[in-house]
C-alpha positions as CSV (number, residue, x, y, z in Angstrom):
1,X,14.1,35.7,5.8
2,X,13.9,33.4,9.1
3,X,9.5,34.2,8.6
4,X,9.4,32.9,5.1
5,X,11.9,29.9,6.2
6,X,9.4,29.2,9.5
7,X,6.2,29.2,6.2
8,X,8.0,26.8,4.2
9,X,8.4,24.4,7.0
10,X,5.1,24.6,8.4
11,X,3.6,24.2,4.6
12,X,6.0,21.0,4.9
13,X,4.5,19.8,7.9
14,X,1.0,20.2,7.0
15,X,1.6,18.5,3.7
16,X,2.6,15.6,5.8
17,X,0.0,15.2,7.8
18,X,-2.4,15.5,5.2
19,X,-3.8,12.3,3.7
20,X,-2.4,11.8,-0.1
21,X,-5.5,11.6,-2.7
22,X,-3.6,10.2,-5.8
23,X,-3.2,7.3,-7.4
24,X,-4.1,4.2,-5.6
25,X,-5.2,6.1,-2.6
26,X,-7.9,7.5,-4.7
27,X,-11.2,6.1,-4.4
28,X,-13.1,4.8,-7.7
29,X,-15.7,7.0,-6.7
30,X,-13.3,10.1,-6.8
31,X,-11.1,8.6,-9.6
32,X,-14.1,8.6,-12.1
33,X,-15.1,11.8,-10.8
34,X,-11.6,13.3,-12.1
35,X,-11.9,11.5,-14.9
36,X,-15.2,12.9,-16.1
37,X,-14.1,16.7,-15.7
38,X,-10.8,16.0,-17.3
39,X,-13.3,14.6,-20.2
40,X,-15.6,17.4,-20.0
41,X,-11.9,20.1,-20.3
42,X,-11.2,18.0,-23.1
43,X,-14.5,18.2,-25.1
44,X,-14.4,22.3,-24.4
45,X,-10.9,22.5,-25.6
46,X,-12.3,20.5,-28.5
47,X,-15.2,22.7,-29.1
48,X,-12.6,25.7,-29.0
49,X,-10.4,24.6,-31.2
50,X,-13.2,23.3,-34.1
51,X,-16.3,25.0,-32.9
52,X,-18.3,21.8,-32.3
53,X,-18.1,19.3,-30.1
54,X,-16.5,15.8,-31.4
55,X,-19.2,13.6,-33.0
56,X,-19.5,9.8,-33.8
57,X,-19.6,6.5,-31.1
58,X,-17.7,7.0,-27.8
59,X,-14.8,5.4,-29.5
60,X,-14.9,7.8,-32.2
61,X,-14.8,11.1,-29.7
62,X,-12.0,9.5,-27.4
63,X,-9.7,9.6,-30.6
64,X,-10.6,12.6,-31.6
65,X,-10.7,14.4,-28.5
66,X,-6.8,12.5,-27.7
67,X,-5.3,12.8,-31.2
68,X,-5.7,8.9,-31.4
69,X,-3.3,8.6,-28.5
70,X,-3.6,4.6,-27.5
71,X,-2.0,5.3,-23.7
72,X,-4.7,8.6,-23.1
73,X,-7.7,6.3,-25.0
74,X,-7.2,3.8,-22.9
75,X,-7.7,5.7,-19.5
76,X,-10.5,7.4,-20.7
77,X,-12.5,4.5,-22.1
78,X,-13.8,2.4,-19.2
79,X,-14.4,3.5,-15.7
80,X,-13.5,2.5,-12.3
81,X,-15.3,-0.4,-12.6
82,X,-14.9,-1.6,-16.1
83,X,-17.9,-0.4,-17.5
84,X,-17.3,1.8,-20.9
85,X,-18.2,5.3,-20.7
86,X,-21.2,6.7,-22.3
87,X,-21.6,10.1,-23.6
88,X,-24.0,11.6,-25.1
89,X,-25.8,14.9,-26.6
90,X,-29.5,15.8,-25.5
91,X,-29.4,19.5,-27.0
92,X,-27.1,21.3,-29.6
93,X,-23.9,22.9,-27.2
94,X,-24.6,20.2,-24.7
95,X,-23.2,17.2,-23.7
96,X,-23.5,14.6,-20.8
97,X,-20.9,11.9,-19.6
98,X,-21.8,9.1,-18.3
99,X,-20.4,6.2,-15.9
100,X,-23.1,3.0,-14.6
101,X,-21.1,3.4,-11.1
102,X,-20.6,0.0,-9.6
103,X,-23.0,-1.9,-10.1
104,X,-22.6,-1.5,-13.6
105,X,-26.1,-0.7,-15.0
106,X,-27.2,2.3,-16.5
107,X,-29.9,4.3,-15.3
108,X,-30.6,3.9,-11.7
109,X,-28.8,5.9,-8.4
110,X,-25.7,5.1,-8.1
111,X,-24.5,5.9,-11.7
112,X,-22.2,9.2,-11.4
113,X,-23.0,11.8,-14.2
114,X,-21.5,14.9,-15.5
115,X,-24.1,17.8,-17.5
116,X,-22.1,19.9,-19.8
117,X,-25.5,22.4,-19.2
118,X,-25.6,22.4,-15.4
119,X,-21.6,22.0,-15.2
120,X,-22.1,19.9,-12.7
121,X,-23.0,16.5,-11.7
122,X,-26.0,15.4,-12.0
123,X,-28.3,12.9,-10.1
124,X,-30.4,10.5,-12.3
């Protein structure tokens, strides 16, 4: 009893010392990050549940992959920096998710991208 009492504290203690990672804390970087792979769960539970993956303009999938829920739409539709997300789908079963990064452009290094293929992010 007095060992398990001892783990308990220390698991306190180290929790404590431990810097938080959540909400404001949380980098953009990171934040968009966890905000791609909670879109990428989403689009599998999608795919799951109607065997294809949600089709139409961003705006189109973030309803149907959130029931048309305004307060979950709204996280999910620009990123850290204001930029809208972009998705898109290079090969049947595939998808790739998209944020510019900030400097807000499209297409060069610093934009952060998740590869339903790889399951990973990507690098442009």
């Amino acid at each position: 009893m007095v060992g398990l009492a001892l783990v308990g504290l220390f698991a306190i203690l180290v929790s404590l010392l431990q810097p938080a990672e959540t909400g404001p804390t949380l980098s953009k970087y990171r934040r968009c990050r966890v905000t791609l792979l909670t879109l990428k769960d989403e689009f599998g539970s999608y795919k799951y549940k109607f065997g294809s993956y949600p089709t139409g303009d961003y705006n189109q999938i973030l309803k149907k992959l959130f029931d048309d829920s305004p307060q979950s739409i709204e996280h999910f539709r620009v990123d850290p920096w204001g930029t809208p997300y972009a998705v898109s789908f290079p090969v049947t079963n595939s998808f790739i998710i998209s944020s510019a990064g900030p400097n807000k452009k499209f297409g060069d290094k610093d934009d952060i991208i998740f590869n339903s293929i790889s399951n990973n992010f990507v690098k442009p």
